[in-house]
N, C-alpha and C positions, 0 to 999 in steps of 0.2 A: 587490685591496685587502684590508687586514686590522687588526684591530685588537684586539690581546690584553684591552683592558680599557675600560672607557669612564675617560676622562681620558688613556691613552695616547697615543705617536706613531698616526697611522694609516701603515702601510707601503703604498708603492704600487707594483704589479709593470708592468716597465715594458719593451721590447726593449732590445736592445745598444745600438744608433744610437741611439736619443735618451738611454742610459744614457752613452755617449760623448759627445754632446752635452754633459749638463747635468758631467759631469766637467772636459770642457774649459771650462767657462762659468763663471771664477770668479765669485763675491759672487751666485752665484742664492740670492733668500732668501723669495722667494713664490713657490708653486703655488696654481692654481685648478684643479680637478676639475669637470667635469661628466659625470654620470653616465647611465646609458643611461633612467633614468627621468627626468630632469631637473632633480635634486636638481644645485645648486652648492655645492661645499665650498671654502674656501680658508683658506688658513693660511701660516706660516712655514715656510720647509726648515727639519728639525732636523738630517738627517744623506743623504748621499748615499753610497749602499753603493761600495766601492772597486773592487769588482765591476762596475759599470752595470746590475746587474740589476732594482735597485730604488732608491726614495728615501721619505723619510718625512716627512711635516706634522702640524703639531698642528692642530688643527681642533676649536675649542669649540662651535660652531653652525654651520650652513648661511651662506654668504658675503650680506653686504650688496649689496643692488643696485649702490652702487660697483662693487665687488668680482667681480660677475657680470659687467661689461659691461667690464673696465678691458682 
């Protein structure tokens, strides 16, 4: 994961097969992240690399319990 600035996309580095995956998947418009600390992130897809090698969410705060469990 990366994220050039605070307020940016965050980009998320991702393998082929599920970069193939979410390409083939049209109207994917939420990710949920969790992180090896147990940090939840979730947001909106902005953009899914044409590549499959990555994809990007905007992410203002840590995910609401909703959002952690959906």
């Amino acid at each position: 994961m990366s994220r050039p600035s605070a307020g940016a996309p965050m980009s998320v580095l991702i393998d082929r097969q599920l970069g193939a995956a979410l390409l083939m998947a049209p109207g994917v418009t939420r990710a949920t992240l969790v992180l090896p600390d147990g940090t939840v992130l979730a947001g909106p897809v902005q953009a899914i690399d044409s590549s499959g090698d990555y994809f990007e969410i905007v992410t203002g705060s840590p995910a609401t319990p909703e959002e952690r469990y959906a």
